[in-house]
Structures are given as structure tokens and as C-alpha cells.
N, C-alpha and C positions, 0 to 999 in steps of 0.2 A: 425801106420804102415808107413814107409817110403816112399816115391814113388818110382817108379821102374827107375832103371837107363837105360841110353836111349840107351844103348846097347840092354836092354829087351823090350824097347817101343813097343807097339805094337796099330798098328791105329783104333782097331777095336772101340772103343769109337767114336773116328772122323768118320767112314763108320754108325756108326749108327746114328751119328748127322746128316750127310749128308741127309739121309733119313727120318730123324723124321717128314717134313713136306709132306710129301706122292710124293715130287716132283720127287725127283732122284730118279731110283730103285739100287738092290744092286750090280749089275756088274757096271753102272755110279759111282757108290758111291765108291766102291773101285779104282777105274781110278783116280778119282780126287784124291782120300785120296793120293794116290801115289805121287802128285804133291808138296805137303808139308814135309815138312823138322822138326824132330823131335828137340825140345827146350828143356832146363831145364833152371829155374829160380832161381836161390838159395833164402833161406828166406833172406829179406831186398836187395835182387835186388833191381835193377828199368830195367822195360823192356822199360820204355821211361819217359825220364826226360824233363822236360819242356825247351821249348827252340829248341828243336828239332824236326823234321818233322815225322811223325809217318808213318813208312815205312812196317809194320810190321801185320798182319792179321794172330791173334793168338788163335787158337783152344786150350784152358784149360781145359788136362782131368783127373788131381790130384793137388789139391793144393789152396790156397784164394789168390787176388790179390785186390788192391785197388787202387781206381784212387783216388787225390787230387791236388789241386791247394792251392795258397798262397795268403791271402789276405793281404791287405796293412800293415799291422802292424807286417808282416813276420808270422803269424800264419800257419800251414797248415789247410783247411778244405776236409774232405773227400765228394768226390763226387757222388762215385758209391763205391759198394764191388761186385768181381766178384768172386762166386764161382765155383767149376768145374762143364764142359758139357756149356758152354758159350765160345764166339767168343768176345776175349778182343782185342781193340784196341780203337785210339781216331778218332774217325769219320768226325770232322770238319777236323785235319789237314791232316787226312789219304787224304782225296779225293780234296782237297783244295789243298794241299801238302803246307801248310804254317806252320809256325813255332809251335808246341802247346805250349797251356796253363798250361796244365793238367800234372799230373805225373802219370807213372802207376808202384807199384811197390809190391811185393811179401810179403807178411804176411805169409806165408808158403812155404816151397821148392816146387817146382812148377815146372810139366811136360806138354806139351803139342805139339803142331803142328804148323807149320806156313810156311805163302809165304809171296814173297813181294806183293807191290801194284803195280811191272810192272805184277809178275806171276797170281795175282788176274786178272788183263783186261784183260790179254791175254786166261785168263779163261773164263773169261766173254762172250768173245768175241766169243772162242770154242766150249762154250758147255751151248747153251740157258737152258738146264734146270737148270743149277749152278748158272748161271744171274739171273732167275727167286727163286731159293732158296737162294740168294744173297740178292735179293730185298724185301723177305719175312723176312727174318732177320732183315734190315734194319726197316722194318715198325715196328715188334715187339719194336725194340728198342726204337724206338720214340715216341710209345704211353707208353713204362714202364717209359719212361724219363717226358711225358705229366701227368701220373697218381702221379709221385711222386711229381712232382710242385704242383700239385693241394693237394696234402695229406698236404705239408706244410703248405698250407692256410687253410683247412680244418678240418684235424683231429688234436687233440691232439697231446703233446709229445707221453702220453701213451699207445694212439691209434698204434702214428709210430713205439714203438716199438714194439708193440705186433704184427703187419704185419709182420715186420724184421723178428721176433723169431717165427714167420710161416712159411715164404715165405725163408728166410735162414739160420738156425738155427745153420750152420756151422760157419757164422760168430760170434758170438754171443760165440762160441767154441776159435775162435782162434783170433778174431781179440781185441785190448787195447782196453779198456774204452772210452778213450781220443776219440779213431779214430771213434767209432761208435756215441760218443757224440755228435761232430761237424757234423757228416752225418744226426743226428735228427734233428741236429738245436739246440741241449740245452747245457748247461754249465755239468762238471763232476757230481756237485754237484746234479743236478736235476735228472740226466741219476742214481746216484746209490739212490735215491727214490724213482724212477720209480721201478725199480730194485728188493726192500724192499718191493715193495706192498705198498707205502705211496698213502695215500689215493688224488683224488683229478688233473688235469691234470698238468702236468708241463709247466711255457710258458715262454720263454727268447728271 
């Protein structure tokens, strides 16, 4: 299925994010949804290319998105996959406002919501409960970012992908080989034995 064009957008996805953590109720929640501005991504967008200051606080409520950066040798490695019902953006340079590292860019046509990072403070600033489900989001993200450093060291290849193809089965649907490989950490080769049911962990 297609995503709906943003003639048809409709916020109700973002009014019930708003509320998922019991903070905002739903007349707050629909005020703010108001404040955001409907996006479409096309597939192989980039909603922010490295290099640039990440201006941008983006509600994804159809569609997979992936961040990656570049290592020395010009390879890309994927760093995150965002699937929908997630608030995509780069958080060092968003709040830093320094140049990012990172690329965030569209594996699927991709709809969702967004403000800037002046419309963000001045939310912030507005309306204490949004601060506080601002702040509740931010910690979520820092400890899924703390839980998957430690998987690296920890668990197996086989281990990570079996979390993935739990926790987001969507990517697994739409996102290359390639991209999910280097997000494990393993070479093509290893990610399709994994894949195959080869017996054994994979480590590169």
C-alpha cells in the first residue's frame, strides 16, 4: 500500500504518539500535533545529509528511514533504521546545532510531521507537558542507543539479528542486505548464513 498523499495526511498517528507516554492528554495533544507541518519523503531521499545542521524534528507515521555515516575508506555504515510511529532526527547536531555526521535517508516513500528546532523551544518553552514528553523521548532514545553498544560487545551476530527481526521486522521487509549487514556489524557474507540458519555465531 502506498502512503497517503499529504493532501490526505491526517495527524491522527502523531495526536496518539503525543499521548503514548500518559503525559499530554488528547485536547494538549491535538494543539501541538497542529504546530507541525506535514512531510513526504520520497524513497532514496535524504532528509539530512551529512554536513549539514539537522534543523528538522520528524514524526514518521508510514514509511522505513535509515541513518548512516561514512567511514574512512568511503564505505557507508548504517547506524540506526527508523521504522514508523518514531520521531527521526540527529540529536547531537539537532541541539548542538553543529554540522552532522550522520545521513538520514528514505528506504521507503515516507510520510510524516515536523517542526523546526526554533518551533520545537518555543514549544518547549509553552507547553511544560511537551518538554516533559520531549524529555521522556530523549531518555528512551539513549538508553535503545546504550542497549545496542552493549549487544555489540555482547551478543552474537545471530543473537542481533534475531532482536532486529523481533523488535523490527519491517526492516528486514524493505531495507538491502548490504544496509542491515553493516548495522550488525558483519560482512554480506556472514548476514546471508545467518539468514540460512547456518549453524554457529557469526563474528567479523
Amino acid at each position: 500500500m502506498p502512503p497517503p498523499s499529504i493532501a490526505q495526511h491526517s495527524p491522527d498517528k502523531l495526536v496518539l504518539f503525543l499521548q503514548s507516554r500518559g503525559l499530554i492528554n488528547t485536547a494538549q495533544a491535538v494543539e501541538i500535533a497542529a504546530q507541525f507541518s506535514p512531510k513526504a519523503v520520497a524513497r532514496h531521499e535524504f532528509l539530512l545529509r551529512e554536513g549539514r545542521v539537522s534543523d528538522e524534528y520528524f514524526f514518521l507515521d508510514y514509511g522505513l528511514l535509515r541513518a548512516f555515516a561514512t567511514d574512512p575508506d568511503g564505505n557507508d555504515v548504517t547506524t540506526a533504521f527508523y521504522p514508523s510511529g518514531q520521531v527521526v532526527f540527529e540529536v547531537s547536531s539537532f541541539f548542538t546545532r553543529t554540522p552532522s555526521q550522520e545521513n538520514l535517508q528514505a528506504l521507503t516513500d515516507c510520510t510524516g510531521w515536523c517542526i523546526t528546532f526554533a518551533q520545537l523551544n518555543a514549544l518547549f518553552h509553552a507547553r511544560p507537558e511537551f518538554r516533559e514528553f520531549g524529555r521522556s523521548v530523549l531518555v528512551q532514545g539513549f538508553a535503545a542507543l546504550k542497549s545496542r553498544m552493549l549487544a555489540m560487545i555482547t551478543a552474537s551476530a545471530t543473537e542481533r539479528y534475531e532482536q532486529l527481526l523481533k523488535s523490527s521486522p519491517e526492516v528486514l521487509r524493505h531495507a538491502p542486505l548490504k544496509h542491515i549487514a553493516t548495522y550488525l556489524g558483519v560482512t554480506d557474507t556472514s548476514l546471508s548464513r545467518i539468514r540460512a540458519g547456518g549453524k554457529g555465531p557469526a563474528h567479523d
